[in-house]
C-alpha positions in Angstrom: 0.0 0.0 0.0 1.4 3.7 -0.8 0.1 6.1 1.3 -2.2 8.7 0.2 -2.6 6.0 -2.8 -6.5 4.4 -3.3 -5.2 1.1 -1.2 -5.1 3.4 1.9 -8.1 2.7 3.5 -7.0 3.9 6.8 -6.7 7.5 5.0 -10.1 7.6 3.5 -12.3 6.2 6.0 -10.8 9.7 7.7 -11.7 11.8 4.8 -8.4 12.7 4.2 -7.9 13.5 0.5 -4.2 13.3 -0.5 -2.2 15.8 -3.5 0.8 15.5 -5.2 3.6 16.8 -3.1 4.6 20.4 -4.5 5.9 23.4 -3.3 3.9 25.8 -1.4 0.7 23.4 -1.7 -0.9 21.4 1.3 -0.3 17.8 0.3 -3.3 16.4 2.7 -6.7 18.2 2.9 -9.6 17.6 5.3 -13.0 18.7 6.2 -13.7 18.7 9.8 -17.0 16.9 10.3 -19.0 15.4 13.8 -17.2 12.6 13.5 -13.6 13.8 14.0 -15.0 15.4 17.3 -14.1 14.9 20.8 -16.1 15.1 24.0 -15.2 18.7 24.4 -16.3 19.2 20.5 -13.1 20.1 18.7 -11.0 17.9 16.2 -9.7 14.9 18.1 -5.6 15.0 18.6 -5.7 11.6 16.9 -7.5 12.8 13.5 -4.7 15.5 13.5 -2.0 12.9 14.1 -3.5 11.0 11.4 -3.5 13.9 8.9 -0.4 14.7 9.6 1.3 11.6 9.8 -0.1 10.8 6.1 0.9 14.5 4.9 4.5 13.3 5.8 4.5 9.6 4.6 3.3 10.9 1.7 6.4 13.2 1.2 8.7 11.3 2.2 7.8 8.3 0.0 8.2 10.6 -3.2 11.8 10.8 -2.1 12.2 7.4 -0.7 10.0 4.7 -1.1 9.1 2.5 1.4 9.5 5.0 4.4 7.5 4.9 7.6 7.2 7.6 10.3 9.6 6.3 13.2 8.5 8.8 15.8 6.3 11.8 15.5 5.7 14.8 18.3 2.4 16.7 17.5 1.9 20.2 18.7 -1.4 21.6 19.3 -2.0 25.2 19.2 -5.6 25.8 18.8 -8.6 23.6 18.5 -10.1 22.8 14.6 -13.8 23.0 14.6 -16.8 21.3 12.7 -16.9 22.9 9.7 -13.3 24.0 9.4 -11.2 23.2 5.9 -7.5 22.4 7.2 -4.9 22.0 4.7 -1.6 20.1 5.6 1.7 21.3 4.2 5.1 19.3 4.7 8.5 20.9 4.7 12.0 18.4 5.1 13.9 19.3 7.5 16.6 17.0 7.1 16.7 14.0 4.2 18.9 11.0 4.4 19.5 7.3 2.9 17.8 5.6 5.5 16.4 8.5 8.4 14.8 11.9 7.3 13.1 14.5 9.4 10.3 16.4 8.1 8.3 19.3 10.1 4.1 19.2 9.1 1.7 22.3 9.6 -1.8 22.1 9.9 -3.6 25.5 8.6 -6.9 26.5 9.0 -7.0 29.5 6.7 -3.7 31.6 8.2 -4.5 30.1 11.5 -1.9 27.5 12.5 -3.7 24.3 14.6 -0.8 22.0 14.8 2.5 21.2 13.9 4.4 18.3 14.0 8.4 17.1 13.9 8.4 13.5 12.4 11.4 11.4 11.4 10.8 8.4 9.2 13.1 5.5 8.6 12.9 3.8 4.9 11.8 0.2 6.0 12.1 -1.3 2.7 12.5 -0.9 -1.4 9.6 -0.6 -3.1 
């Protein structure tokens, strides 16, 4: 399975819709809806993990296949809402043969919901 790819079920079932990687453009997209909601009614930390996470793999497979995210901190700033469009946009950080470290903004317009510092390690050869 490639991330962001049809076979990702994991990725769709969220509503996450995927774009090529380029620069300056969110490479995930997603509509905030009930059912990423928490108890106290905002986006749930593990949608925007989730988001994130696949904004990242997704980069980081265009430059080396078969790379999974080894360890990711997520930073939450301010809640995402029902209703709200967030875009995701990746930038590397640091790019390597076998360990890269990318940095992954959620926007909400010019408001800045979360961030996260992810390394991924390439697992295998595709």
């Amino acid at each position: 399975m490639t991330p962001g790819s049809a076979t990702d079920r994991f990725g769709h079932h969220l509503g996450l819709r995927s774009h090529r990687p380029r620069a300056d453009q969110p490479v995930v997209t997603l509509e905030v809806t009930d059912h990423h909601l928490n108890g106290a009614g905002i986006a749930h930390g593990g949608v925007l993990f989730s988001a994130l996470d696949q904004a990242i793999a997704i980069v980081a497979n265009d430059a080396q296949p078969g790379s999974v995210l080894s360890t990711g901190t997520i930073y939450c700033h301010r809640p995402a809402l029902a209703g709200d469009h967030l875009e995701i946009f990746v930038t590397a950080i640091k790019t390597g043969r076998r360990l890269s470290v990318y940095e992954g903004r959620v926007m909400c317009e010019s408001r800045l919901i979360a961030t996260m510092v992810g390394q991924t390690m390439a697992a295998r050869s595709v």
